[in-house]
N, C-alpha and C positions, 0 to 999 in steps of 0.2 A: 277330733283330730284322728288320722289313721293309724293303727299300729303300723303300716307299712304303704312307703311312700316311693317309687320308682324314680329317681334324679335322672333326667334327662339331661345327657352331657352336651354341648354344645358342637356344632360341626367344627371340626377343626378346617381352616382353608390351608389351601395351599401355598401360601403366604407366609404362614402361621410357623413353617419346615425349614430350615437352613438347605439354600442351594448348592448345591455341588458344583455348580459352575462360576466359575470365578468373576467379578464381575470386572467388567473392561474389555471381557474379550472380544464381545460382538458389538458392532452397532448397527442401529436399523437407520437407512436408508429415509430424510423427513419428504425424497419427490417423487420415489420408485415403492416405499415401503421394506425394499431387498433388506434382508441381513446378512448383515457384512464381517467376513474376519477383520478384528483389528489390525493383526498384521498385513494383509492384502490390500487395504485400506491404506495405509501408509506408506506402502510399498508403492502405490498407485498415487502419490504424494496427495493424500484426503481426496479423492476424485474415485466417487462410484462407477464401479467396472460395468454397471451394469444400463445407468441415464445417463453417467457424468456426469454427475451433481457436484457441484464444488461445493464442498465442507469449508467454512473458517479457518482459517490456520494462526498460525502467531508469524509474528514479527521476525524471529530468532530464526525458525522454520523456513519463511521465504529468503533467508540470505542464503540458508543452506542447498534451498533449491536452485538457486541463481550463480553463486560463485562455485568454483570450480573445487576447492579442497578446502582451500584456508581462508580467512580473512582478517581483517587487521579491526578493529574495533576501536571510534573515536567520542569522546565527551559522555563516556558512560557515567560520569559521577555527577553530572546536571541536574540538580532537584527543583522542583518548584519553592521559592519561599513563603505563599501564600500572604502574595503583596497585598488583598485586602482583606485579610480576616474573616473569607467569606462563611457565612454557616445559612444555609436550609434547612431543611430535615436534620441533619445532623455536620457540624463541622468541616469545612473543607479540607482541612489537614488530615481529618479520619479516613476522608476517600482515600485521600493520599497513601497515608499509610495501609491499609486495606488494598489497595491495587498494588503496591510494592509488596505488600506480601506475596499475594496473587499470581503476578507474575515475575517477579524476580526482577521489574527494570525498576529505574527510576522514572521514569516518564516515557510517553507513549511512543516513542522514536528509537529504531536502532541506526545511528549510521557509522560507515563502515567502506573499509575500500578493499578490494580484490580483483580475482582475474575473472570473466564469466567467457568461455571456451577462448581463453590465452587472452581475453583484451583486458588490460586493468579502464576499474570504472569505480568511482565514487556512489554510491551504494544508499539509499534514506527507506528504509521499511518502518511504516507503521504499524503499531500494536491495537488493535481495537479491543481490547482485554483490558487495558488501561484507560480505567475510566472513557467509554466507548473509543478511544482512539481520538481523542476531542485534543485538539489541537491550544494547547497553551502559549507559554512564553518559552518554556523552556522546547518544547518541538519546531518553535519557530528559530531558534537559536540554534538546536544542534542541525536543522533542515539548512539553512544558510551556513555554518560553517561546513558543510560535507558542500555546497556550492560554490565557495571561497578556498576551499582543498585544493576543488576540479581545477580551478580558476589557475592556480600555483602549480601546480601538476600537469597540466593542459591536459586533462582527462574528461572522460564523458559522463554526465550525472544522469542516475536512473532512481528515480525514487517512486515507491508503491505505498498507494494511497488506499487506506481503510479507517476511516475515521464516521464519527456523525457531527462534524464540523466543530466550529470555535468554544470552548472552555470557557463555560459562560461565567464560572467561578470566578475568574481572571479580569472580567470584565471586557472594555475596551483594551485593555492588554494584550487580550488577546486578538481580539480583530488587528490590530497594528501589525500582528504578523502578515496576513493575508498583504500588507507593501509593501514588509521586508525580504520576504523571500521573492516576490515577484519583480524587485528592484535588483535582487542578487541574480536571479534568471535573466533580467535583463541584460546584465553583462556577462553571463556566459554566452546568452546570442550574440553581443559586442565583440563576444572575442572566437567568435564561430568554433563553438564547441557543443554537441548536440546534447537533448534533453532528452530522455525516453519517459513517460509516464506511464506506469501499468496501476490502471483504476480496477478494484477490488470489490466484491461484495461489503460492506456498504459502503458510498464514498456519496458523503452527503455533505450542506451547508458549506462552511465558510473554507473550508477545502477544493471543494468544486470548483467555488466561486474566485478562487485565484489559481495556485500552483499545480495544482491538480488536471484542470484545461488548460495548462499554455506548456504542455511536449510538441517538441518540432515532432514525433510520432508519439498517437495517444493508444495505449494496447488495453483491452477491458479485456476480464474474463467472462465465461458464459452466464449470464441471466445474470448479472451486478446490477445491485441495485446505484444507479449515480442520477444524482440531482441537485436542486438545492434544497426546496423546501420540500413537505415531505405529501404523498398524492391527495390525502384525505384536508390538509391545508389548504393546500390548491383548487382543488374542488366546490370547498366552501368559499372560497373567493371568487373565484368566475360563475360558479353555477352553474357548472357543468359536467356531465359525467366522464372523465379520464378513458382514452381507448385501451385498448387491452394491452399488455405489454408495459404499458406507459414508466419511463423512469429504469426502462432494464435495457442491458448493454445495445441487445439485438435494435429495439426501439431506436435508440441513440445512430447507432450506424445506418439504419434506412436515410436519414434526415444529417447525415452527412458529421454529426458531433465527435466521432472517433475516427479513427483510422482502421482499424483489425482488432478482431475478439479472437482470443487464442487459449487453447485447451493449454491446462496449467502445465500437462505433462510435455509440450514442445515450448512451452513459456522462454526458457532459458536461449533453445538454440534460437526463437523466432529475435529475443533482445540482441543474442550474437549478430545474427544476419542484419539487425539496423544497423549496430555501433561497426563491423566490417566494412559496409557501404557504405560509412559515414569516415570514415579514417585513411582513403584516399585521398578523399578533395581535401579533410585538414591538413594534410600534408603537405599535398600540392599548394595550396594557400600559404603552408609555413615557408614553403623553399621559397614561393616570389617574392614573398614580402622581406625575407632576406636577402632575396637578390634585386629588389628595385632599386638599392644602391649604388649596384654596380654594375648597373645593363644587364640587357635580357643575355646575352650573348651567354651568360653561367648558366641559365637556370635546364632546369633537366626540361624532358621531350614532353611535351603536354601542357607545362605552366606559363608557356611564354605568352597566353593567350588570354591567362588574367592580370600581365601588367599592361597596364594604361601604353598606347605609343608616345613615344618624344615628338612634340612639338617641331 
């Protein structure tokens, strides 16, 4: 053995050092690479200054984008009961609790009523942070009663979809929603009161497949993914290779499935500009139909033309 032996220290990396930079400030950009201040970033409501890449947002977040100051917040105390004891991997009450931590709801739905530039509108934003935004019993309940609001209110429903479909935990419980809210949509067309749906990065499954396609106008944002099943499913079932784009918003609107894709930062005024255009004719619609009583001779300049003539 040597009297004397040279210890070779180990490289220290860079890693290794506490940073001076605080972490949260920056974030990198996952379709440009940019790095971005977090407040710039925010400021630009999650939308790179630099592709316009739409970052995920939360639930809480797109009301604040949408109504004008304040909003009124309904059925926020809705929990799942976990009607059948589901457990996989680990217990479905633990999701539960684990996403209520997480994000602070009780389930994947905010709804809500406010003014969005002066018009009050009944309000349904999904969390996809909440257990992917997967659609239970309880978001099929709070999504129909913000429909049943409008309905009492004779207000216009706008509800933003980011889910990856039905709550398989729920079973068939859940699927039953996918008839109840489109039963509750139905009578808001019965009672000609408009729909707005704004489809989200991701709006997949059993969302799609009902309430989520049936807005009298359907608004996506940029490069969302919306479908039902998911491409590489698909794929293995027809045997065939998916064209490019396939299942994103652009895709959808060549082939006529949406109406407008709209950059998240004019989101709010493009929802104003529907529900404006849309609150004429209800009105005009409300004055006849109270005036078919009592002869057209009452009703104001314009509506004399949707009551039926006398025989």
């Amino acid at each position: 053995m040597a009297w004397f032996k040279k210890v070779r220290k180990p490289i220290e990396s860079p890693s290794d050092k506490p940073s001076r930079v605080p972490e949260g400030l920056w974030v990198k950009c996952p379709s440009c690479a940019e790095i971005l201040y977090n407040k710039d970033l925010v400021a630009s409501l999650n939308v790179c200054t630099k592709c316009s890449h739409h970052f995920r947002i939360g639930a809480a977040d797109r009301l604040k984008m949408l109504f004008d100051k304040t909003w009124e917040e309904y059925d926020a105390g809705l929990q799942s009961t976990d009607p059948l004891k589901f457990t996989d991997t680990k217990p479905y009450r633990k999701r539960l609790d684990a996403s209520m931590a997480a994000t602070g709801l009780k389930d994947a739905v905010i709804s809500a009523t406010g003014r969005i530039n002066g018009i009050e509108a009944s309000v349904a934003s999904m969390e996809y942070g909440f257990i992917g935004g997967s659609m239970g019993v309880v978001v099929g309940e709070k999504i129909t009663r913000a429909i049943e609001r409008a309905l009492e209110r004779r207000l216009p429903v706008v509800i933003v979809s980011s889910s990856g479909g039905a709550r398989m935990m729920e079973g068939a419980l859940s699927l039953m929603q996918m008839a109840k809210i489109s039963a509750a949509l139905a009578r808001l067309d019965r009672a000609k009161l408009p729909y707005v749906s704004i489809l989200t990065d991701p709006t997949t499954g059993g969302v799609t497949a009902s309430f989520a396609m049936l807005g009298d106008v359907i608004i996506a944002e940029p490069k969302a993914l919306i479908g039902f099943a998911g491409p590489r499913v698909i794929e293995q079932t027809i045997r065939q290779k998916l064209p490019e784009g396939f299942q994103r918003s652009e895709f959808l609107l060549d082939r006529g499935m949406i109406d407008m894709i709209v950059d998240r930062r004019e989101m709010k005024d493009a929802v104003a500009r529907v529900l404006r255009f849309s609150a004429p004719a209800r009105e005009v619609r409300a004055a006849a139909a109270a005036a078919v009583s009592i002869g057209a001779g009452s009703l104001p300049i314009g509506a004399a033309e949707l009551v039926p003539p006398k025989p």
